[in-house]
N, CA, C and O atoms as CSV, one atom per row, in Angstrom:
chain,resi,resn,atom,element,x,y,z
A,1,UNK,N,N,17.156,-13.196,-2.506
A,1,UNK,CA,C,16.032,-12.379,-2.935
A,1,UNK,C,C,16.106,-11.046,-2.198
A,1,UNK,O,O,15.995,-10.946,-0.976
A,2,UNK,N,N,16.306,-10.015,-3.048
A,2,UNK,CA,C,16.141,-8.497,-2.328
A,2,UNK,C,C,14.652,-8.504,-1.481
A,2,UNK,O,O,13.749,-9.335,-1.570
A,3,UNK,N,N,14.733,-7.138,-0.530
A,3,UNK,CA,C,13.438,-6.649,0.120
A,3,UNK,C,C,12.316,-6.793,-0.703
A,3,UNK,O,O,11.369,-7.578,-0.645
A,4,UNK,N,N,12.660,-5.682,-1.659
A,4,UNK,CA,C,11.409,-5.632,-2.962
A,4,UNK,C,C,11.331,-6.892,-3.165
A,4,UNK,O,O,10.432,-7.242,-2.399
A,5,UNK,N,N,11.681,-7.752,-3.682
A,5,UNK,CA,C,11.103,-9.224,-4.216
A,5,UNK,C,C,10.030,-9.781,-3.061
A,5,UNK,O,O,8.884,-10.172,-3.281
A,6,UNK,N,N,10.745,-9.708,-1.704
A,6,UNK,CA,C,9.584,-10.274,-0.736
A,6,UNK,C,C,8.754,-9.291,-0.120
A,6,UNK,O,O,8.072,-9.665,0.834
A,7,UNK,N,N,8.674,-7.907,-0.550
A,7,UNK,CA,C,7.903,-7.086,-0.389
A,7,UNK,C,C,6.719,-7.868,-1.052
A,7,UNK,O,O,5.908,-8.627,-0.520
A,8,UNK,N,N,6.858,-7.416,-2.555
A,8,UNK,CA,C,5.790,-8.007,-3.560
A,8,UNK,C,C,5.241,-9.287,-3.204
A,8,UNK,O,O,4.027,-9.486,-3.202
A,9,UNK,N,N,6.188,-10.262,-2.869
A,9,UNK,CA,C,6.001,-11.439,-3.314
A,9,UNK,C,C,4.977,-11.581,-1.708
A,9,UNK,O,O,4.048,-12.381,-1.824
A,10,UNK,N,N,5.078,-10.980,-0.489
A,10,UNK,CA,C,4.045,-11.132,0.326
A,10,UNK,C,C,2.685,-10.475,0.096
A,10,UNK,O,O,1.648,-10.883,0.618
A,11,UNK,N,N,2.785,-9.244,-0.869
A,11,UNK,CA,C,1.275,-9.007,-1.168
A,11,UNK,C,C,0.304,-9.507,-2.200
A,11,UNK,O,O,-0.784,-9.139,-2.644
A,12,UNK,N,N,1.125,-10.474,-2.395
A,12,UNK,CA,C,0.516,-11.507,-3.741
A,12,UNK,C,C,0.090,-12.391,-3.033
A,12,UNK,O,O,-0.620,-13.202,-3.627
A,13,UNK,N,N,0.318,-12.642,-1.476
A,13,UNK,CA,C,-0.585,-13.964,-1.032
A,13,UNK,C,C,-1.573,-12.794,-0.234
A,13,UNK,O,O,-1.544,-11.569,-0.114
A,14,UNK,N,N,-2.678,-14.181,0.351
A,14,UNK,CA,C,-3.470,-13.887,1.029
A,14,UNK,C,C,-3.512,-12.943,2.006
A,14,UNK,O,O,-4.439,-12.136,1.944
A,15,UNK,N,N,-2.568,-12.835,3.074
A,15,UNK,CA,C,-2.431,-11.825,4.461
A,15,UNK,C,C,-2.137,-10.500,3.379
A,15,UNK,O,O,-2.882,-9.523,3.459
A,16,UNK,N,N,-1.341,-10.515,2.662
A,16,UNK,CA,C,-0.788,-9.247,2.151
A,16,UNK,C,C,-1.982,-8.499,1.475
A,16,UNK,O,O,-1.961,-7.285,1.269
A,17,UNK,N,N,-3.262,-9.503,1.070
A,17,UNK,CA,C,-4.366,-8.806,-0.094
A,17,UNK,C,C,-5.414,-8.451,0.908
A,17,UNK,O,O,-6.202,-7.553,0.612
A,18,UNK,N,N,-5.522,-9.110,2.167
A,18,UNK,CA,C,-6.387,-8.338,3.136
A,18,UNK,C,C,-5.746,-7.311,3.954
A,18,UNK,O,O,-6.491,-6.744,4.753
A,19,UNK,N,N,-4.352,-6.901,3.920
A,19,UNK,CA,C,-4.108,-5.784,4.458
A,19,UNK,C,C,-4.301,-5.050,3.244
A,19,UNK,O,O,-5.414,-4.525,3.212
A,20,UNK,N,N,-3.602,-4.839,2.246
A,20,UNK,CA,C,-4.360,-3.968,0.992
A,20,UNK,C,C,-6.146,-4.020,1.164
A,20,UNK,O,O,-6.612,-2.911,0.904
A,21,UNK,N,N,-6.873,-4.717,1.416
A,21,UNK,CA,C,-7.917,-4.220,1.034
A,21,UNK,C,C,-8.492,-3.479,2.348
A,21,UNK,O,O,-9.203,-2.541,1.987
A,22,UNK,N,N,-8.419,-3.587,3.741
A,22,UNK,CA,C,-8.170,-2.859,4.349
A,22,UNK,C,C,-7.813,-1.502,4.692
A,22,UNK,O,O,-8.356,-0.597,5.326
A,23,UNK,N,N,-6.362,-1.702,3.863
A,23,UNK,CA,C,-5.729,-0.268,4.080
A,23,UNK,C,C,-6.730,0.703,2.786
A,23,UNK,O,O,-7.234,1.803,3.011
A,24,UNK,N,N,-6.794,0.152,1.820
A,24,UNK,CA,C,-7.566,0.705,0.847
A,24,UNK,C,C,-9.249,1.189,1.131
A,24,UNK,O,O,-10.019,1.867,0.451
A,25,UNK,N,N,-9.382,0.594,2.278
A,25,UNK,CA,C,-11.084,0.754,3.090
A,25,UNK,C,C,-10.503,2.631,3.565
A,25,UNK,O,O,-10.872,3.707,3.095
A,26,UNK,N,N,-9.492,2.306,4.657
A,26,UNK,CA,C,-9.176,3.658,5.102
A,26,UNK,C,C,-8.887,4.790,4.313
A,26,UNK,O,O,-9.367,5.866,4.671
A,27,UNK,N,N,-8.217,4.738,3.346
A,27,UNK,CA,C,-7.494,5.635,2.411
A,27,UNK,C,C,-8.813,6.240,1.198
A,27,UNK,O,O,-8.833,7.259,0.507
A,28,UNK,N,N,-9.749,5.182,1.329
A,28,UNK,CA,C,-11.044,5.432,0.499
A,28,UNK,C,C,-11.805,6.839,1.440
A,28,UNK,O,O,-12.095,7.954,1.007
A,29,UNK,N,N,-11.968,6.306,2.782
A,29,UNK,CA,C,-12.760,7.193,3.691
A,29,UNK,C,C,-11.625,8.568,3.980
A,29,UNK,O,O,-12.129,9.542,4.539
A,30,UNK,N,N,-10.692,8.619,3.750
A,30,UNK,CA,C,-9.661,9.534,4.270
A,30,UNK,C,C,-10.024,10.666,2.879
A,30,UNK,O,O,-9.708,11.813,3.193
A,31,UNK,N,N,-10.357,10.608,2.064
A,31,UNK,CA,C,-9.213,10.979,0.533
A,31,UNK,C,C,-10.183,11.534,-0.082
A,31,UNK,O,O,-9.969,12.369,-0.960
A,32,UNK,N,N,-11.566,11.116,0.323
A,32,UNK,CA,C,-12.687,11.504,-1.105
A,32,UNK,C,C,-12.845,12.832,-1.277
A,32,UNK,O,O,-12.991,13.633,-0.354
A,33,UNK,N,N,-12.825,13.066,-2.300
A,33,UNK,CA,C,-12.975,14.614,-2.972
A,33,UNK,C,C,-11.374,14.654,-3.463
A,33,UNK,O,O,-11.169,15.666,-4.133
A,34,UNK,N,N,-10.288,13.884,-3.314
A,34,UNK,CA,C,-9.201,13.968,-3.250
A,34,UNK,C,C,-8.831,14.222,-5.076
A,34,UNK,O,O,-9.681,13.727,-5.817
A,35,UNK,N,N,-7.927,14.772,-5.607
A,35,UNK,CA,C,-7.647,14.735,-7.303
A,35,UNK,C,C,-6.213,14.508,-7.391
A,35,UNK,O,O,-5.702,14.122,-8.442
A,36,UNK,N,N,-5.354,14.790,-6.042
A,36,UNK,CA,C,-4.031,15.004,-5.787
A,36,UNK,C,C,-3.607,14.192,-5.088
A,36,UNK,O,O,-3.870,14.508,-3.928
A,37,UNK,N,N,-2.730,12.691,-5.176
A,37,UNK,CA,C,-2.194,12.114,-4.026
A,37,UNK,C,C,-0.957,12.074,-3.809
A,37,UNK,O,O,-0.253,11.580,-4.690
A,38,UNK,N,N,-0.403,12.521,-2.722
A,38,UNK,CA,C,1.248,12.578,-2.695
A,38,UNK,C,C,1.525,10.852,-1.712
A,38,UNK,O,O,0.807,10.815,-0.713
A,39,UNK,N,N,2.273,9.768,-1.872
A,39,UNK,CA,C,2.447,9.107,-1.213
A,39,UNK,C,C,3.786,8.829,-1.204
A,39,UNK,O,O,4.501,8.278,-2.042
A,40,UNK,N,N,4.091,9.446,0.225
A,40,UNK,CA,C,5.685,9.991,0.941
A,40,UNK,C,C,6.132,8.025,1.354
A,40,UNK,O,O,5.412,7.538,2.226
A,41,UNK,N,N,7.181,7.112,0.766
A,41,UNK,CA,C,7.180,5.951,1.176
A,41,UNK,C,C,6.565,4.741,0.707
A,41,UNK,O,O,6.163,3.702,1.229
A,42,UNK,N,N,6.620,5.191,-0.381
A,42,UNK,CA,C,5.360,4.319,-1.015
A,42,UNK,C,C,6.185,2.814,-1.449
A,42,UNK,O,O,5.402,1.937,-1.814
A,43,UNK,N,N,7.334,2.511,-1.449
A,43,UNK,CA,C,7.955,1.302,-1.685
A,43,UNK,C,C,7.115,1.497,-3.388
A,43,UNK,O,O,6.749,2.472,-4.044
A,44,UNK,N,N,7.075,-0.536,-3.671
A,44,UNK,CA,C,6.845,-0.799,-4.996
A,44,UNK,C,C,5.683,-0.346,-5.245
A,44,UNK,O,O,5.137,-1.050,-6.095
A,45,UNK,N,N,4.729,0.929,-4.728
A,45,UNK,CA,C,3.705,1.402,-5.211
A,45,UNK,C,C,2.201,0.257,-5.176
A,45,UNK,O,O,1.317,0.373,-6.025
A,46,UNK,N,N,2.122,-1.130,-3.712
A,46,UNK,CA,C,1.415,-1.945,-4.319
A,46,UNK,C,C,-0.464,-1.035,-4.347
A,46,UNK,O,O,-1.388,-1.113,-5.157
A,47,UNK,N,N,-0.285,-0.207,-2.955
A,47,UNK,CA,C,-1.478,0.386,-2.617
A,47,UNK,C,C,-1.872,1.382,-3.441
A,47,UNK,O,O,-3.051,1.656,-3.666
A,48,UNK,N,N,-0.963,1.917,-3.885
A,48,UNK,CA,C,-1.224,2.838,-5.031
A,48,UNK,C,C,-1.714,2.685,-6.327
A,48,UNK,O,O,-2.570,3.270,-6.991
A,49,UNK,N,N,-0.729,1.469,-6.575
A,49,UNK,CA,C,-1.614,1.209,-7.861
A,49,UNK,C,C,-2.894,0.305,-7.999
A,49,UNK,O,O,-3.401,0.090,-9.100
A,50,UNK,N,N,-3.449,-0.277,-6.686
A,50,UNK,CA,C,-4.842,-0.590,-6.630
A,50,UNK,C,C,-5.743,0.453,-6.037
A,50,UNK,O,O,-6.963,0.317,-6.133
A,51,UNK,N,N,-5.203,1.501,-5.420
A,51,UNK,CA,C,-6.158,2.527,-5.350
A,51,UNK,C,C,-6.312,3.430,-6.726
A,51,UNK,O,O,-7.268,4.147,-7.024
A,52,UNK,N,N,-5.093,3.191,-7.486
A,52,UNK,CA,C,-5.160,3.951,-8.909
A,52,UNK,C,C,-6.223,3.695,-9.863
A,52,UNK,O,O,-6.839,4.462,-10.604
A,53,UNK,N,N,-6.333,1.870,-9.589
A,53,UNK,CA,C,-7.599,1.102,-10.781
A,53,UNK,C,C,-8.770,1.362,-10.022
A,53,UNK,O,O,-9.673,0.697,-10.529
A,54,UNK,N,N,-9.279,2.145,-8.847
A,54,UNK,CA,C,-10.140,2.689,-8.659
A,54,UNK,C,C,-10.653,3.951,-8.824
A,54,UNK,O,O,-11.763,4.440,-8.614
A,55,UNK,N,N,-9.838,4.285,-9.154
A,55,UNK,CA,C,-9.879,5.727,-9.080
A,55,UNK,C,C,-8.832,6.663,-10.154
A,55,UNK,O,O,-7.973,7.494,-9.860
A,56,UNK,N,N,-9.236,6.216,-11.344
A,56,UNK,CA,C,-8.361,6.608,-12.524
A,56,UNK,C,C,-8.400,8.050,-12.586
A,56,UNK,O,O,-7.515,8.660,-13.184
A,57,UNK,N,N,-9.431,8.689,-11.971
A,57,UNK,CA,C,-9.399,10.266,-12.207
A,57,UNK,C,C,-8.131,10.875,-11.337
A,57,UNK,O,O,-7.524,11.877,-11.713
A,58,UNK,N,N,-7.884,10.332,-10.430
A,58,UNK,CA,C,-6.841,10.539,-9.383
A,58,UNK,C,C,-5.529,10.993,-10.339
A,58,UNK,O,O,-5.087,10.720,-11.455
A,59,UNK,N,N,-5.304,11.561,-9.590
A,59,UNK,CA,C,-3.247,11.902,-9.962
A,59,UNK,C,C,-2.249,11.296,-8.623
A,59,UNK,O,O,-2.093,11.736,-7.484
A,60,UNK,N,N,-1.781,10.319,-9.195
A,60,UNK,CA,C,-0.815,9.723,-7.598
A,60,UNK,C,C,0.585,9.966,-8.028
A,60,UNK,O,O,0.935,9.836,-9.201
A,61,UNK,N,N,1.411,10.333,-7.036
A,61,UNK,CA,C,2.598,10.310,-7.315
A,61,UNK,C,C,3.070,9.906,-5.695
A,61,UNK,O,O,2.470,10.151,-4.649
A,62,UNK,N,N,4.285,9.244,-5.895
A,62,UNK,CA,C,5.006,8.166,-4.842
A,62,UNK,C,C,6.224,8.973,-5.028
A,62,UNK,O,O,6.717,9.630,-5.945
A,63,UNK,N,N,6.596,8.599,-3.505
A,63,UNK,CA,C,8.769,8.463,-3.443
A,63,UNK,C,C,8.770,7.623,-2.543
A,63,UNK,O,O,8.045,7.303,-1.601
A,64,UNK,N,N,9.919,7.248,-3.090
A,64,UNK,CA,C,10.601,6.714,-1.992
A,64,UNK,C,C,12.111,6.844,-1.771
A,64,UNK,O,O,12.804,7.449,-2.589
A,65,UNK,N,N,12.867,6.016,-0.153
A,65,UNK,CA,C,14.057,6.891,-0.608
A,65,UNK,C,C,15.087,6.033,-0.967
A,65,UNK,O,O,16.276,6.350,-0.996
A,66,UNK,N,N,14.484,4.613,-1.322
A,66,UNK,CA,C,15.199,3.261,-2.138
A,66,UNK,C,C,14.706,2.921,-2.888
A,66,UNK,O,O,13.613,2.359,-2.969
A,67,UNK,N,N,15.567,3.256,-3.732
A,67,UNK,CA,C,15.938,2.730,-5.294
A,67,UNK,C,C,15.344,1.809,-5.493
A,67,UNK,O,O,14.405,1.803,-6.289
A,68,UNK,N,N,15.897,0.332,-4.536
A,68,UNK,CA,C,15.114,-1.209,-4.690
A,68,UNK,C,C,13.527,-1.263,-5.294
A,68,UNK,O,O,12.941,-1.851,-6.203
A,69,UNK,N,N,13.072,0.082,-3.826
A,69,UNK,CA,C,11.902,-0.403,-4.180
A,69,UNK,C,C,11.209,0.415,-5.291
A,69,UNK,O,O,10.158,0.286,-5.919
A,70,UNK,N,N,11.757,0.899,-5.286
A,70,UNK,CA,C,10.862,1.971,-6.806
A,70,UNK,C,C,11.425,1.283,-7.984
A,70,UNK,O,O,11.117,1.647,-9.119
C-alpha cells in the first residue's frame, strides 16, 4: 500500500477525524473573511476538502510536491 493509501485510509478512522476536526476548529478562527486559500502541502487534499463543504464560497487551491498524493 503506497503513503497516500495510508494517508487516507488513517483519516477515515477515528484519531484521523478528530485531528481534522480540530485542525478545521483552527483554520476556521485563522481564515474568516478569507475568499482565497492557497494550501502549500496539502497531500490528498483531506482538510481541504472538508473545509471546502463548509465553506463553498471559498476558492482553495492545493500543491503538493508528490504526485502520489495529489
Amino acid at each position: 500500500m503506497g503513503n497516500a493509501k495510508k494517508y487516507l485510509k488513517f483519516y477515515k478512522k477515528k484519531p484521523g477525524n478528530k485531528i481534522t476536526e480540530k485542525e478545521l476548529e483552527l483554520i476556521e478562527s485563522r481564515l474568516k473573511g478569507c475568499k482565497k486559500i492557497l494550501s502549500v502541502g496539502c497531500g490528498p487534499a483531506v482538510l481541504e476538502a472538508e473545509f471546502n463543504q463548509l465553506h463553498k464560497d471559498m476558492e482553495i487551491t492545493g500543491l503538493d510536491i508528490s504526485g502520489e498524493m495529489l
